[in-house]
C-alpha positions, 0 to 999 in steps of 0.5 A, spaced: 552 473 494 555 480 491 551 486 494 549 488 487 544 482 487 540 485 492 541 493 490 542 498 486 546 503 487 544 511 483 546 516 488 551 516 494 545 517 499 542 511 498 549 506 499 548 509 507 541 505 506 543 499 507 548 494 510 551 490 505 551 484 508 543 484 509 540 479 504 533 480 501 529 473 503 524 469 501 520 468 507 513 464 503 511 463 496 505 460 494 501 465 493 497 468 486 498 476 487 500 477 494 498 484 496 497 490 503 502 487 508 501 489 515 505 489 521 502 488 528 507 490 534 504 488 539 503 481 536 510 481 532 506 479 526 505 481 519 497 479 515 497 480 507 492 479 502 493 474 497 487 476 492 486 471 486 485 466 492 480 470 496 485 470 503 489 473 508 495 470 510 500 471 516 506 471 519 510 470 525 516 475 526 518 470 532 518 463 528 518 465 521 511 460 521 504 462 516 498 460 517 491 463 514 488 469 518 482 469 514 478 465 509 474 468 504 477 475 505 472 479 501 479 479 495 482 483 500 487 487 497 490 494 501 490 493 509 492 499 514 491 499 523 487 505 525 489 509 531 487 503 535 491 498 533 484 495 528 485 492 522 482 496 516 481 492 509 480 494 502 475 489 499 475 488 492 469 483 493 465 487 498 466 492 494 468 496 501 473 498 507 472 494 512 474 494 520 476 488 524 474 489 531 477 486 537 472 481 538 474 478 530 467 482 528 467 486 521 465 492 520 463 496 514 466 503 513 464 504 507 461 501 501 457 507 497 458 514 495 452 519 493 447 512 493 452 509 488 456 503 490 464 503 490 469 499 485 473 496 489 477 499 494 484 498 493 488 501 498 488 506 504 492 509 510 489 512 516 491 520 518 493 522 525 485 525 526 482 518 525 481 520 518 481 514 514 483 515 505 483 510 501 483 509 493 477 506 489 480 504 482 476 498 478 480 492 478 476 488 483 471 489 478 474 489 471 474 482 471 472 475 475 480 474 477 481 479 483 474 479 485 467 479 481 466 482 475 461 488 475 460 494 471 462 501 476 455 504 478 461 511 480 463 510 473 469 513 475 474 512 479 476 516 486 480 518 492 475 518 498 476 520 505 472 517 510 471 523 516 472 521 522 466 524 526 460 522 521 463 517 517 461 521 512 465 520 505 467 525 501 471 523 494 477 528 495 481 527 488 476 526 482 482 527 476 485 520 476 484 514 472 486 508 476 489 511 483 492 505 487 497 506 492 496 511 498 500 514 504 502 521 508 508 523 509 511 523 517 508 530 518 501 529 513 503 535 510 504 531 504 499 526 501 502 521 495 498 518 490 500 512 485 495 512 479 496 506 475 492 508 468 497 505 464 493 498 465 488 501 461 492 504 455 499 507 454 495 514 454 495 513 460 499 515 467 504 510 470 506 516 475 506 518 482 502 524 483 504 529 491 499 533 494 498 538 499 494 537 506 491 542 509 489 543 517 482 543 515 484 536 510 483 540 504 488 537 498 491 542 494 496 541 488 497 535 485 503 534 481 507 529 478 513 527 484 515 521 479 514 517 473 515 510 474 522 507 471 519 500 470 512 497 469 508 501 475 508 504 482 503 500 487 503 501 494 508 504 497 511 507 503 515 512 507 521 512 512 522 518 517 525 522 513 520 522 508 524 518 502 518 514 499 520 506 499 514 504 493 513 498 490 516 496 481 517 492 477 524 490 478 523 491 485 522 497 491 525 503 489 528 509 493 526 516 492 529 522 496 524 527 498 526 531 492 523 527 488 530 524 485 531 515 485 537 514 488 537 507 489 533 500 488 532 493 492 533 488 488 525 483 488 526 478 483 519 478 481 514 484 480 512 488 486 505 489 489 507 493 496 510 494 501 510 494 509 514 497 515 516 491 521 520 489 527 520 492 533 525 497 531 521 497 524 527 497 520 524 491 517 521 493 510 517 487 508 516 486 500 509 483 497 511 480 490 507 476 486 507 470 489 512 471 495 513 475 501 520 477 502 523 481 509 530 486 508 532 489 514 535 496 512 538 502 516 532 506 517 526 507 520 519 507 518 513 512 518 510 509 525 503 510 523 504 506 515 
């Protein structure tokens, strides 16, 4: 196949990418809304979320073979590690963000703020300080089919940061109507937002907002790094020169730094998120609706996604 099936080239920067013989494949279908890849190194496998069906997948890099990680899931959605190699959940059932601990026990990070419950937590990234920040819009909860329909006790929908020390959690972006995806950039100078409010009326955002990080943690700014040129932004993630490789319509899309779409990998189906693997982690693997895929590019992903 001509290798303007798997991409799509805009700006020059991107055609050195990407090996023109590298193929986007099909690694499993089968799922209702595939969701929150992510790789664990020291095992050499990938868990993603699977939400309609109420289950967590897994992948083995060293067979290709899948089985379930876990059934029910809490209508997993956004999952992250922690700096100790933990698995930490956005639930849309539990309405919470949980942590896996290594004897296979669940822990409750936060499911409350102000004595109100959350909506259902989407996605979430960890800081190098153990600071965990994640999005909370209402999909979980606007319907039966991600999780259990329920009015939101909040009544809006934030960005929260779970404070490393206290467990304490503090909402830290209150202006979005549907925030979703979440990451930093390599120097966590940067933090990227998604807010998908488009959902909910043409009125709304279908951008990809930046923000500053202080030392302290304290967001300032808040500007539009991107609008979305087909359907919605969802997750995303950052290689090590900081372009943003974020989930569409059409596919993953490829940001410089600067703000500029240089190019695109093609996905045959609407993409929900993406992931970092391999040992190298030059291995992006593409949640679609119903499929996992895997494209090996020329770059490095963000080690700490």
């Amino acid at each position: 196949m001509a290798t303007s099936d798997y991409y799509e080239i805009f700006d020059k920067r991107f055609a050195r990418l990407f090996n023109s013989n590298a193929l986007v494949d099909k690694l499993f279908t089968g799922c209702r809304w595939a969701e929150g890849p992510v790789y664990f190194a020291a095992g050499r496998y990938l868990v993603w979320s699977d939400i309609p069906n109420d289950r967590m997948l897994r992948y083995d890099e060293t067979d290709g073979s899948i089985s379930v990680f876990r059934q029910p899931a809490g209508n997993s959605n956004g999952n992250t590690t922690d700096r100790e190699g933990r698995l930490v959940t956005c639930e849309h059932g539990g309405r919470r963000v949980s942590r896996t601990e290594y004897d296979g026990s669940i822990t409750t990070l936060a499911d409350a703020w102000r004595g109100k419950r959350l909506n259902s937590p989407n996605d979430v990234v960890v800081k190098s300080d153990g600071s965990i920040w994640f999005t909370d819009p209402a999909y979980g909860i606007d319907t039966d089919y991600e999780g259990n329909k329920a009015e939101s006790e909040i009544g809006a929908c934030h960005v929260y940061r779970i404070d490393p020390k206290s467990g304490g959690i503090e909402a830290v972006i209150t202006d979005m109507v549907r925030p979703n995806g979440i990451a930093f950039s390599p120097d966590e100078k940067l933090l990227y937002v998604v807010d998908t409010g488009r959902t909910h009326g043409s009125q709304n955002p279908a951008h990809m907002r930046v923000f500053k990080v202080s030392d302290a943690g304290k967001l300032s700014g808040g500007d539009v790094f991107a609008d979305c040129t087909a359907g919605l932004f969802d997750g995303f993630r950052l290689d090590t020169d900081g372009r943003i490789w974020t989930s569409a319509a059409d596919g993953i899309h490829c940001y410089e730094p600067d703000g500029t779409l240089i190019g695109k990998v093609k996905v045959p189906e609407v993409v929900a998120n993406c992931a970092w693997g391999g040992p190298k982690r030059n291995m992006l693997y593409i949640c679609g609706t119903t499929s996992l895929y895997g494209v090996r590019l020329m770059v490095n992903g963000v080690k700490t996604c």
